[in-house]
Every structure is written in structure tokens, then in C-alpha cells.
OpenMM code with the backbone's topology and positions (N, CA, C; nanometers):
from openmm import Vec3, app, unit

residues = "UNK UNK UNK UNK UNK UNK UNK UNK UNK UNK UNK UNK UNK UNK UNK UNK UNK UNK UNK UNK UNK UNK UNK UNK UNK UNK UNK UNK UNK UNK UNK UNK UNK UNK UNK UNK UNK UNK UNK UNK UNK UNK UNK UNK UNK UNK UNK UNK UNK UNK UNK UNK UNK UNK UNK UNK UNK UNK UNK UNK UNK UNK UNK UNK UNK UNK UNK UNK UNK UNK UNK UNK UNK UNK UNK UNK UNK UNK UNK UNK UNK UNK UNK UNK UNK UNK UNK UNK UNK UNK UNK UNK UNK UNK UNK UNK UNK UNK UNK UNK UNK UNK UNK UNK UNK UNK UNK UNK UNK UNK UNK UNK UNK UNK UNK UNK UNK UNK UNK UNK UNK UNK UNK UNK UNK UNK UNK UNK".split()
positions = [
    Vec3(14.3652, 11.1886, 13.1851),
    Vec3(14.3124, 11.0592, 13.1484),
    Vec3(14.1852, 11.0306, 13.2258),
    Vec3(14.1507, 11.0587, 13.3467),
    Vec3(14.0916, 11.0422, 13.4033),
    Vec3(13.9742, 11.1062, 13.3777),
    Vec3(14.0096, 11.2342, 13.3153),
    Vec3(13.8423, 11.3233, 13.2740),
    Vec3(13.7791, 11.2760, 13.1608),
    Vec3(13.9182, 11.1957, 13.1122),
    Vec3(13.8653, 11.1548, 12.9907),
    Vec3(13.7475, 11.0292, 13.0330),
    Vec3(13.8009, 10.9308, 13.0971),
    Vec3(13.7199, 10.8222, 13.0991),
    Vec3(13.5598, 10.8815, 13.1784),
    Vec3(13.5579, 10.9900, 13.2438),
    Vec3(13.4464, 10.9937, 13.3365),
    Vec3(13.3124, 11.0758, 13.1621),
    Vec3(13.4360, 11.1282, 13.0804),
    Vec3(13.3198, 11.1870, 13.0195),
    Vec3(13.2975, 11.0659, 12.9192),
    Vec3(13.3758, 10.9846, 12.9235),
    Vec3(13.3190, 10.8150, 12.8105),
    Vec3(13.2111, 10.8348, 12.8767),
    Vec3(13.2341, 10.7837, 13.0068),
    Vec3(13.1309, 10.6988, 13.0847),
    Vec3(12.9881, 10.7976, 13.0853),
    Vec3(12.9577, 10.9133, 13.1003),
    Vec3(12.8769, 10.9689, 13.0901),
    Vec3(12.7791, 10.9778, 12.9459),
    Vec3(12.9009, 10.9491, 12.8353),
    Vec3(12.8116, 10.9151, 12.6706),
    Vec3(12.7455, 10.7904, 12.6298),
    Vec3(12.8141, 10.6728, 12.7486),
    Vec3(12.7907, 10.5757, 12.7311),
    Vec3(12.6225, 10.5425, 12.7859),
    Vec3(12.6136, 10.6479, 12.9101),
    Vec3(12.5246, 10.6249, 13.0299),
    Vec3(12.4541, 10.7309, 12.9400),
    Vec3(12.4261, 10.7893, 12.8788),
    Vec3(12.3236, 10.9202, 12.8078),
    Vec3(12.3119, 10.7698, 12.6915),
    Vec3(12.3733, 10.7436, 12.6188),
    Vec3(12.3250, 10.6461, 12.5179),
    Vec3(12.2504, 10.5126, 12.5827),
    Vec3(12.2524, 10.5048, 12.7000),
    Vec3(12.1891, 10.3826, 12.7120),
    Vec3(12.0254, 10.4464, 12.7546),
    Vec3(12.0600, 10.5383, 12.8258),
    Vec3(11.9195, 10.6285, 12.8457),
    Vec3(11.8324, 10.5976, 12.7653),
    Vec3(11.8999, 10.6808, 12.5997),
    Vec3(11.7884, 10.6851, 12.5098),
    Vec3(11.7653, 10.5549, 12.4615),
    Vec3(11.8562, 10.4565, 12.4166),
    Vec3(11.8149, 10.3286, 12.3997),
    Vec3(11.6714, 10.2684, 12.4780),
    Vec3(11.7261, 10.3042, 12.6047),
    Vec3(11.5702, 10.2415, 12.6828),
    Vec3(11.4388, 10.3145, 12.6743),
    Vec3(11.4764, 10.4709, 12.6206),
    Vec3(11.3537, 10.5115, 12.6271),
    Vec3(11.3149, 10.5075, 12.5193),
    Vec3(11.3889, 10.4706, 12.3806),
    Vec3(11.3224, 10.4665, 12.2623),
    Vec3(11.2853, 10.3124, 12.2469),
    Vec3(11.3025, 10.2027, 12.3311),
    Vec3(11.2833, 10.0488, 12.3130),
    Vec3(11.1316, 10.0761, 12.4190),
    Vec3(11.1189, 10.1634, 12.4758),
    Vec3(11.0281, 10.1682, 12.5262),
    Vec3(10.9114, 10.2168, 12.5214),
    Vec3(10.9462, 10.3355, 12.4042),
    Vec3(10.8199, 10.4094, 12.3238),
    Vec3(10.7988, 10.2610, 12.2143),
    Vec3(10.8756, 10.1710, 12.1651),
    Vec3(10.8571, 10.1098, 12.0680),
    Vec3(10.7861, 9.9948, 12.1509),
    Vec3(10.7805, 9.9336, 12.2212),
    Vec3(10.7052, 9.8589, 12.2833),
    Vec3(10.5502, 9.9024, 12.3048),
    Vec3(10.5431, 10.0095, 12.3556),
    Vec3(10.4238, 10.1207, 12.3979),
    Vec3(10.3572, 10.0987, 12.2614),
    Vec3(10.4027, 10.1289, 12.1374),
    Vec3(10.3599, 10.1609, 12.0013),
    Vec3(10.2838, 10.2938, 11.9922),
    Vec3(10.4206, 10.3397, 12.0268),
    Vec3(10.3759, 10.5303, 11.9846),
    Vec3(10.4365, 10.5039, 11.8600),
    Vec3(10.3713, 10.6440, 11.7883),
    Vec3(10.4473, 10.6375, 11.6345),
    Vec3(10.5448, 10.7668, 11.6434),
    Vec3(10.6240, 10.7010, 11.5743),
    Vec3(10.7301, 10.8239, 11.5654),
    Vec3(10.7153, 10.9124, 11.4133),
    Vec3(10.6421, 10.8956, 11.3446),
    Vec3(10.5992, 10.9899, 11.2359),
    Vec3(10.4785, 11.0639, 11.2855),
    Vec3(10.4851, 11.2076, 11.2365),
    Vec3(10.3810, 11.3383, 11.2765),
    Vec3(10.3535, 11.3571, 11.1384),
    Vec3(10.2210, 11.4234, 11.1899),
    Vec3(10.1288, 11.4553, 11.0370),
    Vec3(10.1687, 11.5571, 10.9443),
    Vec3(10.3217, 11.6665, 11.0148),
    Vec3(10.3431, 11.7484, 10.9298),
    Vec3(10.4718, 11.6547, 10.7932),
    Vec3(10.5259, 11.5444, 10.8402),
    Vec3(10.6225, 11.4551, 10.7706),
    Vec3(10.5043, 11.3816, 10.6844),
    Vec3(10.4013, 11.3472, 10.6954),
    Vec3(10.2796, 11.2962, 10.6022),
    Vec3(10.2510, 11.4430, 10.4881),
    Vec3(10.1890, 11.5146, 10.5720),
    Vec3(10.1831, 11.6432, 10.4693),
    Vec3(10.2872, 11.6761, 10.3638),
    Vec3(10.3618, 11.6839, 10.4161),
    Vec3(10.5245, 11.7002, 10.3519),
    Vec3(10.5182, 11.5879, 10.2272),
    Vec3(10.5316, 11.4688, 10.2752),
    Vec3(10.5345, 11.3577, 10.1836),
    Vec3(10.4092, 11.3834, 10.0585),
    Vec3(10.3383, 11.4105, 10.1095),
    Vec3(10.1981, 11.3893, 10.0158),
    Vec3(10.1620, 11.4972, 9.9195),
    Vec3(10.2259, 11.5988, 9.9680),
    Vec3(10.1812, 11.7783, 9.9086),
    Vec3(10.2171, 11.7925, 9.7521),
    Vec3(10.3329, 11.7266, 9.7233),
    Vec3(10.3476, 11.7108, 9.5541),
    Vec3(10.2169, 11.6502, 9.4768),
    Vec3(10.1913, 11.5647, 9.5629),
    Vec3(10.0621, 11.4469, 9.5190),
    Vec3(9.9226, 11.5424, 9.5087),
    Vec3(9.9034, 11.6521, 9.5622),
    Vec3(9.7461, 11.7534, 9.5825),
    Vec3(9.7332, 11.7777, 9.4283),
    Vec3(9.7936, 11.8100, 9.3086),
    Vec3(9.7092, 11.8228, 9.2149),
    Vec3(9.6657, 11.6933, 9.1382),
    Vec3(9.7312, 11.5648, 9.1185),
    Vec3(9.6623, 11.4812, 9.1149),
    Vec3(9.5498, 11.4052, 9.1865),
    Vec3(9.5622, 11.4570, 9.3337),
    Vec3(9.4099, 11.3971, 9.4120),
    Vec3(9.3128, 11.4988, 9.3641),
    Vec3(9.3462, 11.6321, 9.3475),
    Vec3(9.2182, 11.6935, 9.3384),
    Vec3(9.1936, 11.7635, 9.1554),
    Vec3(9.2726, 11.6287, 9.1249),
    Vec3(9.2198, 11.6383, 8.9198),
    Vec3(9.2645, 11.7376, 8.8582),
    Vec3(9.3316, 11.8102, 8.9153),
    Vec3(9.3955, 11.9480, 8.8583),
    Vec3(9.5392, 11.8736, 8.7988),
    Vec3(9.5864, 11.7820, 8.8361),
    Vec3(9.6886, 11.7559, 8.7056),
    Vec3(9.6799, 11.5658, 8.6894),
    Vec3(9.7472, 11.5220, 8.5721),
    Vec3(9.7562, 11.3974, 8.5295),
    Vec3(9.8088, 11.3330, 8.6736),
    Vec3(9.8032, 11.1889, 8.6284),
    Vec3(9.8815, 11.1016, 8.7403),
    Vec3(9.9939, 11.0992, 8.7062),
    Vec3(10.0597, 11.0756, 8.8200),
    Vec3(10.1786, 11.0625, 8.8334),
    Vec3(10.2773, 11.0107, 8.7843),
    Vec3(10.3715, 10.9750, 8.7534),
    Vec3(10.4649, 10.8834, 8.7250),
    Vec3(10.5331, 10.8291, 8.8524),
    Vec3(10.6180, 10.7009, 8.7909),
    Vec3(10.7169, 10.6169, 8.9223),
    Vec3(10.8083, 10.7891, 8.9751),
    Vec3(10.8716, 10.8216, 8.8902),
    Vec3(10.9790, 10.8754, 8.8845),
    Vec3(10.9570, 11.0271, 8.9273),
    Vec3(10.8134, 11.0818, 8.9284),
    Vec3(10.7816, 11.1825, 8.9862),
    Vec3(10.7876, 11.2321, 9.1145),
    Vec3(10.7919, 11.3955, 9.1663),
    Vec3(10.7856, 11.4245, 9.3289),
    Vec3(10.6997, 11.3305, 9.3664),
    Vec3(10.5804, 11.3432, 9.3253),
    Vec3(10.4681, 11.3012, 9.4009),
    Vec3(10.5447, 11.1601, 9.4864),
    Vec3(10.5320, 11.0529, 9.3648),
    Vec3(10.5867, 10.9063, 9.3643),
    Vec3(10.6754, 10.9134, 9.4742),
    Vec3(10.7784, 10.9848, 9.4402),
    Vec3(10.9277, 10.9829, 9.5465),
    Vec3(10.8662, 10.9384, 9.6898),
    Vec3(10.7931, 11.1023, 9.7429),
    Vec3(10.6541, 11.1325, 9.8680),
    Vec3(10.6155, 10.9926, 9.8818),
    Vec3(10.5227, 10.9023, 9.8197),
    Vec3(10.4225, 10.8485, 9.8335),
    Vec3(10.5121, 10.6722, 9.8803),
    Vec3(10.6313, 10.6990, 9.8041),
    Vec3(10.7284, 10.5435, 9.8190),
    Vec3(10.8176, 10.5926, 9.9502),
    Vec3(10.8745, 10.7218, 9.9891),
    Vec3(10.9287, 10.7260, 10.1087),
    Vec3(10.8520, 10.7647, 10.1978),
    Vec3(10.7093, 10.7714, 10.2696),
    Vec3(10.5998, 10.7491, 10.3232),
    Vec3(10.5430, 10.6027, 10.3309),
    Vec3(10.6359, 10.4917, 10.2266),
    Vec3(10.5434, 10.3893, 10.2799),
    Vec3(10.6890, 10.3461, 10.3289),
    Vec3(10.7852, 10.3648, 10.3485),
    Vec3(10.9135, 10.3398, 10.3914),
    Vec3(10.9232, 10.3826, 10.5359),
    Vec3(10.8638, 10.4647, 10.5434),
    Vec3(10.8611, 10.5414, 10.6568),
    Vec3(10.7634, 10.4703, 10.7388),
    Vec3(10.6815, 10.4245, 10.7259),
    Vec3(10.5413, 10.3276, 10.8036),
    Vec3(10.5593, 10.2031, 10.8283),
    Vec3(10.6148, 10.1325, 10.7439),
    Vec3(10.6478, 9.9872, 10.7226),
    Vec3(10.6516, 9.9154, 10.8261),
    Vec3(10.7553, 9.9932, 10.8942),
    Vec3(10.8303, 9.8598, 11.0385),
    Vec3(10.7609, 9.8760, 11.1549),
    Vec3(10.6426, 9.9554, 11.1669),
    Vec3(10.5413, 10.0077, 11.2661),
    Vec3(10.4104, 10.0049, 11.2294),
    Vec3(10.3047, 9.9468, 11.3050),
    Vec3(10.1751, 9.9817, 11.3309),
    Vec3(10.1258, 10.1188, 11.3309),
    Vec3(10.1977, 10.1257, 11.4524),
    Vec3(10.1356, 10.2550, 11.5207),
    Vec3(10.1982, 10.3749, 11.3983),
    Vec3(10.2839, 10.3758, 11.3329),
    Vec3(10.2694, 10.5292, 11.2092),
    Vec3(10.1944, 10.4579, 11.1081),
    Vec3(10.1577, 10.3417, 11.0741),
    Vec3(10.0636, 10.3331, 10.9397),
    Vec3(9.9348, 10.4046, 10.9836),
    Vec3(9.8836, 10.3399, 11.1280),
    Vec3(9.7675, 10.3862, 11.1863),
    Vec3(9.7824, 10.6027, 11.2188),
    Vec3(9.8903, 10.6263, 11.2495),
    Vec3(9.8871, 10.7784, 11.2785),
    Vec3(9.9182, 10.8500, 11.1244),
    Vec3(9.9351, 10.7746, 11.0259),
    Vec3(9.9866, 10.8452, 10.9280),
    Vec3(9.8808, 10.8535, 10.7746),
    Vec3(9.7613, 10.7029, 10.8539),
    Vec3(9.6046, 10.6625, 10.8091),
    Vec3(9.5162, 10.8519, 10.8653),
    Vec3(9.5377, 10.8402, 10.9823),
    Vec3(9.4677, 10.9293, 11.0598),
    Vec3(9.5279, 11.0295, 10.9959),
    Vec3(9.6352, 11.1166, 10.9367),
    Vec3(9.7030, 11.2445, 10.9303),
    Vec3(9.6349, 11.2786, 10.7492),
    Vec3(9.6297, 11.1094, 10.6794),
    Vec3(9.5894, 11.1133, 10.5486),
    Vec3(9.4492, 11.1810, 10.5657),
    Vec3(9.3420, 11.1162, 10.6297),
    Vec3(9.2021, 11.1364, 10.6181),
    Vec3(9.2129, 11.3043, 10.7029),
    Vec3(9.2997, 11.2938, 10.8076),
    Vec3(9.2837, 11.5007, 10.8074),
    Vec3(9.2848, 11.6115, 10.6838),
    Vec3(9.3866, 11.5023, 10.5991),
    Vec3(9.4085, 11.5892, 10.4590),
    Vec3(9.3181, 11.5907, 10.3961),
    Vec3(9.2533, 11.4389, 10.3951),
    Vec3(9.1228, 11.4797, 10.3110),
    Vec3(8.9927, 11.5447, 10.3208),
    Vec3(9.0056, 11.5761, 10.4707),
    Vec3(8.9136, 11.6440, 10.5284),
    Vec3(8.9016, 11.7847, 10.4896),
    Vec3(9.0667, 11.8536, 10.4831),
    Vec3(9.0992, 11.9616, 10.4598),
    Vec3(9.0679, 11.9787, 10.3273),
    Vec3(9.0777, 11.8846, 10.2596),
    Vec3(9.0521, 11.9204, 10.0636),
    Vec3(8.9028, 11.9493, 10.0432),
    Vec3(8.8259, 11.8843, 10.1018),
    Vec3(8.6652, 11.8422, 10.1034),
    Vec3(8.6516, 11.7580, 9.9787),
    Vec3(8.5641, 11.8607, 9.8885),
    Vec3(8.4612, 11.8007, 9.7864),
    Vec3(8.5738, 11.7860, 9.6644),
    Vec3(8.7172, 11.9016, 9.6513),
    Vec3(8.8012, 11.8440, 9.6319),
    Vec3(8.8654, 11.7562, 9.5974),
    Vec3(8.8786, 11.6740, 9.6530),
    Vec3(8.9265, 11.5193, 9.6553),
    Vec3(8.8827, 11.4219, 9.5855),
    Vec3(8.9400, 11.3643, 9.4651),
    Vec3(8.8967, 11.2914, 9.3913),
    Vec3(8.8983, 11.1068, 9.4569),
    Vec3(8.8102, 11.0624, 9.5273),
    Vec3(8.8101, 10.9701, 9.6051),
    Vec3(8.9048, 10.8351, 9.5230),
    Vec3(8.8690, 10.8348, 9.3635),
    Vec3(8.9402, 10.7344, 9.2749),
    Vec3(9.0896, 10.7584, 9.2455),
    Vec3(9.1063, 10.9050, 9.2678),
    Vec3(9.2541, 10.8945, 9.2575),
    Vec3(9.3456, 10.9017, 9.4018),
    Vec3(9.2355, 10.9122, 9.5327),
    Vec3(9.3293, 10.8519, 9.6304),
    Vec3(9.3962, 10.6952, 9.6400),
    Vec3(9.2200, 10.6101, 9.6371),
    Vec3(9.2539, 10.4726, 9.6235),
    Vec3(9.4059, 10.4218, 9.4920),
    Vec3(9.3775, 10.4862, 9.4094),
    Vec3(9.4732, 10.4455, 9.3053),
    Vec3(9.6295, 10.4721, 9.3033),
    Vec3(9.6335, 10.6001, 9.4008),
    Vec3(9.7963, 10.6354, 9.3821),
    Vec3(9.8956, 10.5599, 9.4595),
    Vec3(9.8729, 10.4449, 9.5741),
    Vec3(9.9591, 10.3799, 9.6057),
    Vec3(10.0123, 10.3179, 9.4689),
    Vec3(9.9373, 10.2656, 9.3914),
    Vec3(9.9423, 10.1485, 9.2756),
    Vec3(10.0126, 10.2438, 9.2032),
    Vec3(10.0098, 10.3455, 9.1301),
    Vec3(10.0779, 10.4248, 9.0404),
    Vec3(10.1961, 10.4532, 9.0430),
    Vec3(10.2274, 10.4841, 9.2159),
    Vec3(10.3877, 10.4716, 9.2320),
    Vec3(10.4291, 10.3451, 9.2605),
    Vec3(10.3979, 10.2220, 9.2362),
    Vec3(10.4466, 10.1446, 9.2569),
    Vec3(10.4456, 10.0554, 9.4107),
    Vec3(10.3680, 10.1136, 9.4619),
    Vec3(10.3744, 10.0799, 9.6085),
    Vec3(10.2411, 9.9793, 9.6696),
    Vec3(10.3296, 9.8642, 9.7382),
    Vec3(10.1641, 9.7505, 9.7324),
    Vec3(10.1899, 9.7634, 9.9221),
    Vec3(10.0498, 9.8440, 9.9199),
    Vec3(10.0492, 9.9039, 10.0692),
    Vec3(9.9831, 9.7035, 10.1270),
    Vec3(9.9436, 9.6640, 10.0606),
    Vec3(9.8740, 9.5188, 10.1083),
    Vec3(9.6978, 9.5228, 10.1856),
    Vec3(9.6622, 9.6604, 10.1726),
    Vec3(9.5200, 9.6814, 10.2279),
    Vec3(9.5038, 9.8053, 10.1349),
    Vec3(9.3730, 9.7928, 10.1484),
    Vec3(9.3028, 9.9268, 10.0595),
    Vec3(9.2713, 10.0612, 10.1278),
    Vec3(9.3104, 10.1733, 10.0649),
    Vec3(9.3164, 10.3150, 10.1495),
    Vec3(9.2196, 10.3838, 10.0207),
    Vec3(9.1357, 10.4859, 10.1635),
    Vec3(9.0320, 10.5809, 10.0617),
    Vec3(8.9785, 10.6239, 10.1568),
    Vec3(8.8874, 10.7331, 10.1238),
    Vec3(8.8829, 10.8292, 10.2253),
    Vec3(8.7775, 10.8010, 10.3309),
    Vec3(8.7215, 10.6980, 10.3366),
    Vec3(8.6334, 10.6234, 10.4000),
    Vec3(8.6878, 10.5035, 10.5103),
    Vec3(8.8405, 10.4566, 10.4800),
    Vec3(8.9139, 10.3609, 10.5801),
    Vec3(8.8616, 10.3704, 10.6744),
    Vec3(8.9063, 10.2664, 10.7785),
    Vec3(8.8979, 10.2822, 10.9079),
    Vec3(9.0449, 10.2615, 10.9526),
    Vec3(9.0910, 10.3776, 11.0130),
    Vec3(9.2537, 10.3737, 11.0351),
    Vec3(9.2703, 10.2688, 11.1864),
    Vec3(9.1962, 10.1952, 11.2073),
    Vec3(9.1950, 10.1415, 11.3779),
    Vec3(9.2150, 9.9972, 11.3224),
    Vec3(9.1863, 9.9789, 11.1861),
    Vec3(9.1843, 9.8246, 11.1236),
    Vec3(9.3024, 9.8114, 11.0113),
    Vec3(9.3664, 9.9193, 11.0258),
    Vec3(9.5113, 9.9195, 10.9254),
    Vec3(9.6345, 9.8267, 10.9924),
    Vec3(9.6663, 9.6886, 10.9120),
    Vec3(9.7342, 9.6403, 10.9808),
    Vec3(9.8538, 9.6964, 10.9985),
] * unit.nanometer
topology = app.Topology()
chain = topology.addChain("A")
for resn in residues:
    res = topology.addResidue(resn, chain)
    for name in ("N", "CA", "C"):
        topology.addAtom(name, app.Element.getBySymbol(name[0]), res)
């Protein structure tokens, strides 16, 4: 009984750990989304940015990507702003590529009202 309670007490004391250190990255406003979970999200979406296929539908990969990416940003600053920054790497990577009208447009296509305007020109430091 006794080993038992010492190893509670040790899950209890490891869970409070991370509690404080994740209330504490969240205070800080680190983002907890990385640019390869943006890539990921967005990669169905590359032949419609770069005109090689129609737009999208609600119900399409792309859409899915583009609505669980804004799900994923929502309750944080700091990943709209790191996930602003991971977008414009992509578009960096596409170049001439990149159809600038069908970036601005594909929030709207899947359905998604980001509440500010995105294009490959943003400034990710002014994304609320």
C-alpha cells in the first residue's frame, strides 16, 4: 500500500510539473504549432494555389487542412503569428508559382472567416 501511494504521489507531482510549465509557455506566448503541422495542413491545398487544379470544395482535403489549421490557431496569438510566418515560408518556397488571388481567397472557400486578410504580402507581426 505504501508503494502504492508514493508512486500516486510522484504522478501527481510529474502532472503538476507539466501543468506549470505548459501555463507558463502559455503566458510567455510561445506557439505550440511548428511549420511542419502548417505544411501538413496546407499541402492538399498546393495545386489550387499554384492553378494547377480547380478550387476547392467545403468538403475537400484541402478544406479539411485549411478549417483544422484555423482550429488549431484560434485560442493563440502566438501560432496565428508562427503559422502567418510558416505560410509566407511556403510561399517563398513556391515563388512565381503562387497564385497570389487564390491564396487570399481560400480561407473564404472553405468556409473559414479568419477576421483579417492573408496574402503573400501580410505582415505576420500585425496578425491579431
Amino acid at each position: 500500500m505504501e508503494g502504492s501511494r508514493s508512486s500516486s504521489s510522484r504522478v501527481v507531482a510529474a502532472l503538476v510539473v507539466v501543468m506549470v510549465v505548459a501555463g507558463s509557455l502559455a503566458e510567455r506566448g510561445e506557439a505550440a504549432i511548428s511549420c511542419g503541422t502548417v505544411r501538413g495542413k496546407l499541402l492538399p491545398c498546393a495545386g489550387y494555389l499554384t492553378g494547377t487544379s480547380s478550387a476547392p470544395s467545403r468538403s475537400s482535403t484541402c478544406c479539411s487542412g485549411v478549417s483544422s489549421l484555423y482550429s488549431l490557431t484560434k485560442g493563440a496569438r502566438a501560432d496565428r503569428v508562427t503559422a502567418c510566418g510558416c505560410i509566407k515560408q511556403l510561399s517563398t518556397s513556391l515563388g512565381s508559382a503562387l497564385k497570389s488571388s487564390s491564396v487570399s481567397a481560400l480561407p473564404g472557400l472553405c468556409g473559414v472567416n479568419l477576421g483579417y486578410g492573408i496574402s503573400t504580402s501580410t505582415n505576420c507581426a500585425t496578425v491579431p
